[in-house]
C-alpha positions in Angstrom: 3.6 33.2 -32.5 5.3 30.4 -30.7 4.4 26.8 -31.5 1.3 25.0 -29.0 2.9 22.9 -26.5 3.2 19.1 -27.7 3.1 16.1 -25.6 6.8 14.7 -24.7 6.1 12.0 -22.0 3.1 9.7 -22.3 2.2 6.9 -19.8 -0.5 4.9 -21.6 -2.9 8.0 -21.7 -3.2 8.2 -17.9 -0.5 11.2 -17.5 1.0 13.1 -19.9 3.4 15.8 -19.8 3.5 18.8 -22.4 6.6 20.5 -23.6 5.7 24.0 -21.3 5.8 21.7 -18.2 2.3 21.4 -17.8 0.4 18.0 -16.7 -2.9 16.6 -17.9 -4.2 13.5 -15.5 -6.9 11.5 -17.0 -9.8 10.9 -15.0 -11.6 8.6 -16.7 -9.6 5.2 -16.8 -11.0 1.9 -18.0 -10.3 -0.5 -14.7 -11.1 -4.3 -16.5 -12.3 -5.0 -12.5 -15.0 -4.3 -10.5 -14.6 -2.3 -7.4 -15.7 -4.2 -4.1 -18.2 -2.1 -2.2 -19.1 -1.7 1.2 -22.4 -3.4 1.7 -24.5 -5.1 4.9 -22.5 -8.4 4.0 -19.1 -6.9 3.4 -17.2 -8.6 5.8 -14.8 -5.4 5.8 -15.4 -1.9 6.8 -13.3 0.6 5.1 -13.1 4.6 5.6 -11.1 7.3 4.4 -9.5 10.0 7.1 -6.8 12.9 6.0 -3.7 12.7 7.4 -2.0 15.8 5.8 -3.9 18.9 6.2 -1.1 20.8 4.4 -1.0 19.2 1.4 -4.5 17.7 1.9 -3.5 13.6 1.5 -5.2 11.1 2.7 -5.4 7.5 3.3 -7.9 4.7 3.7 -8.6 2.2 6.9 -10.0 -1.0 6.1 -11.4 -3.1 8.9 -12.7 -6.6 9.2 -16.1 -7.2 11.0 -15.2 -8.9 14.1 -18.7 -11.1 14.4 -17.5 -12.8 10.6 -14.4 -14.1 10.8 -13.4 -17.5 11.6 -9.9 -17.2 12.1 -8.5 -18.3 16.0 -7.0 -15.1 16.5 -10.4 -13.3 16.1 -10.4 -12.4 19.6 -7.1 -11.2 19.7 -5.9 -7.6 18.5 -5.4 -6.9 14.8 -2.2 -6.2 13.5 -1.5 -3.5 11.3 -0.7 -3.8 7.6 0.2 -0.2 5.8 0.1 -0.6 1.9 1.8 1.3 0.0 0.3 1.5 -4.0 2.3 1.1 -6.9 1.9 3.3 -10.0 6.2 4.8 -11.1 5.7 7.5 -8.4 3.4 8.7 -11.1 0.3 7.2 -10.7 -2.1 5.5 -8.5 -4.3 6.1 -5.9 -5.6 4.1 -3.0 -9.2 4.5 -4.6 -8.1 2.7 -7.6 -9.7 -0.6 -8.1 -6.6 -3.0 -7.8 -5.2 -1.0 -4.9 -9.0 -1.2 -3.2 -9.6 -4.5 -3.8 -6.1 -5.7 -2.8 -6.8 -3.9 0.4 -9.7 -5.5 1.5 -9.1 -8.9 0.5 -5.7 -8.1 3.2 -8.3 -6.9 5.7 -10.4 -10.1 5.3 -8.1 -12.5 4.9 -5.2 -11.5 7.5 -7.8 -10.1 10.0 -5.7 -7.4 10.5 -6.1 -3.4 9.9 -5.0 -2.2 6.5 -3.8 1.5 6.2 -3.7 2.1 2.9 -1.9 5.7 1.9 -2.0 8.4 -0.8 1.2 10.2 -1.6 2.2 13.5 -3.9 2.7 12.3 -7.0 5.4 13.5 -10.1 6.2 15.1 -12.0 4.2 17.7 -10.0 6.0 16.7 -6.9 9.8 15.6 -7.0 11.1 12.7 -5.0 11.5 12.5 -2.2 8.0 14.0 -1.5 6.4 10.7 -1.9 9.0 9.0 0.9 8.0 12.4 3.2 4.8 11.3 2.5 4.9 7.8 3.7 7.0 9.0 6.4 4.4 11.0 7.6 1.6 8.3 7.4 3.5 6.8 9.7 3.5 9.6 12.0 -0.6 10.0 12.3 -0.5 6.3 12.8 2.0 7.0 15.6 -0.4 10.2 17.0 -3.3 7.3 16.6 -1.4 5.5 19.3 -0.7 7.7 21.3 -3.9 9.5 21.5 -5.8 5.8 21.7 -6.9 6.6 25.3 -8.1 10.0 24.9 -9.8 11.7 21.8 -7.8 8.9 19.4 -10.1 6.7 16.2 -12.5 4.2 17.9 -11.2 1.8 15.0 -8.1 1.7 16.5 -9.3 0.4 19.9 -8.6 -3.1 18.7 -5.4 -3.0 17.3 -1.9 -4.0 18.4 0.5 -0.7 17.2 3.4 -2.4 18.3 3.0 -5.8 15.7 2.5 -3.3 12.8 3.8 -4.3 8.7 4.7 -1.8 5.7 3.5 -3.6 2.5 4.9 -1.8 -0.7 3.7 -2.6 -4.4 6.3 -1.9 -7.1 7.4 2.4 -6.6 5.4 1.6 -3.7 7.8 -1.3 -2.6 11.1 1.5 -3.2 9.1 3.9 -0.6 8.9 0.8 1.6 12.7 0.3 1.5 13.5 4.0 2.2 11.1 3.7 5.1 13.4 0.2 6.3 16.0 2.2 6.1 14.9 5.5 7.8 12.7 3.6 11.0 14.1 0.2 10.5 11.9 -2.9 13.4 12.1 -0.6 16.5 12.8 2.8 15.6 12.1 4.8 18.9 11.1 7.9 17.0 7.8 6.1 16.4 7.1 4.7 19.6 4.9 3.1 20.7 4.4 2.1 17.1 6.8 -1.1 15.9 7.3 -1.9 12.2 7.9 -5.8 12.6 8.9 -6.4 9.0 8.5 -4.7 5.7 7.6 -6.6 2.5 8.4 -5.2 -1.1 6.6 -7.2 -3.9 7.9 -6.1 -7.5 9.7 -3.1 -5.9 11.1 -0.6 -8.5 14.0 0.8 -8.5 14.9 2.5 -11.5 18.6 2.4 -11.8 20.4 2.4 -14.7 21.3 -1.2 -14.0 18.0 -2.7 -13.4 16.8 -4.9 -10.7 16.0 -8.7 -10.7 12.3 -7.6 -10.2 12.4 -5.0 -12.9 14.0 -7.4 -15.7 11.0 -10.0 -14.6 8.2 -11.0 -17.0 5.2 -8.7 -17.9 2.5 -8.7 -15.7 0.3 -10.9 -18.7 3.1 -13.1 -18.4 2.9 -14.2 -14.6 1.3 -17.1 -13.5 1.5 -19.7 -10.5 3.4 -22.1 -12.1 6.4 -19.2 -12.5 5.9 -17.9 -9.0 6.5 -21.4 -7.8 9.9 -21.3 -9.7 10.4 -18.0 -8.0 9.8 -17.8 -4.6 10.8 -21.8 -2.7 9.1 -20.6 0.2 5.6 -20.9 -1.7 6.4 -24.1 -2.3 6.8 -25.2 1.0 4.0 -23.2 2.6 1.5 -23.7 -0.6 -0.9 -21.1 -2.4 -4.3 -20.3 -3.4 -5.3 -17.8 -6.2 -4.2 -14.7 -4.2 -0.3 -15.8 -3.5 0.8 -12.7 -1.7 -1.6 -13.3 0.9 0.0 -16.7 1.9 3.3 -15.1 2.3 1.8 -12.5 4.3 -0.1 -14.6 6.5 3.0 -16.1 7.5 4.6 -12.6 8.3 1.8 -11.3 10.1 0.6 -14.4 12.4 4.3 -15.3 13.3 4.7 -12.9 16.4 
């Protein structure tokens, strides 16, 4: 009788793979935040929608109420933010709770239309699925556009496809780049939808020689003070607790 299989790759209990190639996902992980509901006084809508019937992926729109924000640009179309989660190309999903939340503080705080995508994951699916993926996100946001006057998504009725931004969160922020590189601002295979800018925050990399980024502190280890040191342009535009949001505002309102 041959031996059980035995685990040989563990990452922190949420995925591990067994000697005979198999993978067990956990289910059940222990999020130390609460996950921000929809609600009568949510001042963001959010809704999921497939946008791979073949390999049945989907992603999640989340929209801010028109009637409770504040902001001077309230009348104006939204902007698009796509957010790509983090998670080694192993993990994650857009109905995680720091993925979720992240996404609707964008929505509230940029007033702009968050797309936030699921991708294949490994070691079930090898790279580059997850950049096929992403591509391919883009793609039903480009069929959005170009079916807005017919049978397209009433919640794109108020959007601007043209002022559109690809946020990516550490693997997230490598499937960004490869996106930059493949569509770059004004690729014409997308038209009429134009990726303004792309912002990587932590992106991984994985390389034998590791990146800036990868080398940096723990995530326990990051504060304010640090990200001050970091990044000069926070010092001369200022923070509040959510920093990424600051840097963002500048991307997104600048256009």
């Amino acid at each position: 009788m041959g031996s059980l299989p035995c685990v040989v790759e563990d990452m922190g209990g949420v995925l591990q793979l067994y000697s005979d190639g198999t993978v067990f996902r956990s289910k059940d992980i222990k999020f130390n935040m609460q996950l921000i509901d929809q609600n009568d006084e949510s001042s963001v809508f959010f809704k999921d929608c497939q946008y791979d019937k073949i390999h049945d992926l989907h992603l999640r729109l989340y929209k801010p109420r028109s009637e409770t924000t504040s902001s001077p640009l309230s009348k104006a179309k939204l902007p698009i933010v796509v957010f790509i989660h983090g998670g080694g190309f192993c993990a994650g999903s857009r109905e995680w709770p720091n993925s979720h939340n992240c996404c609707f503080r964008l929505a509230a705080e940029l007033n702009a239309l968050v797309v936030a995508l699921d991708y294949r994951l490994a070691p079930e699916h090898r790279l580059p699925a997850a950049m096929e993926d992403a591509f391919a996100a883009m793609k039903w946001l480009q069929a959005q556009a170009l079916s807005e006057n017919l049978n397209g998504d009433a919640w794109f009725g108020e959007v601007e496809f043209d002022n559109v931004f690809v946020l990516g969160d550490s693997s997230g922020g490598n499937i960004a780049h490869h996106l930059a590189v493949q569509l770059g601002g004004g690729s014409s295979e997308l038209a009429p939808v134009r990726v303004r800018g792309y912002v990587l925050l932590a992106p991984f990399f994985g390389g034998v020689a590791r990146t800036k980024s990868e080398l940096g502190p723990s995530e326990a280890m990051l504060n304010l003070e640090l990200l001050d040191s970091s990044h000069p342009f926070l010092q001369e535009f200022g923070h509040d607790e959510w920093t990424d949001i600051i840097f963002f505002h500048k991307v997104s309102l600048h256009y």
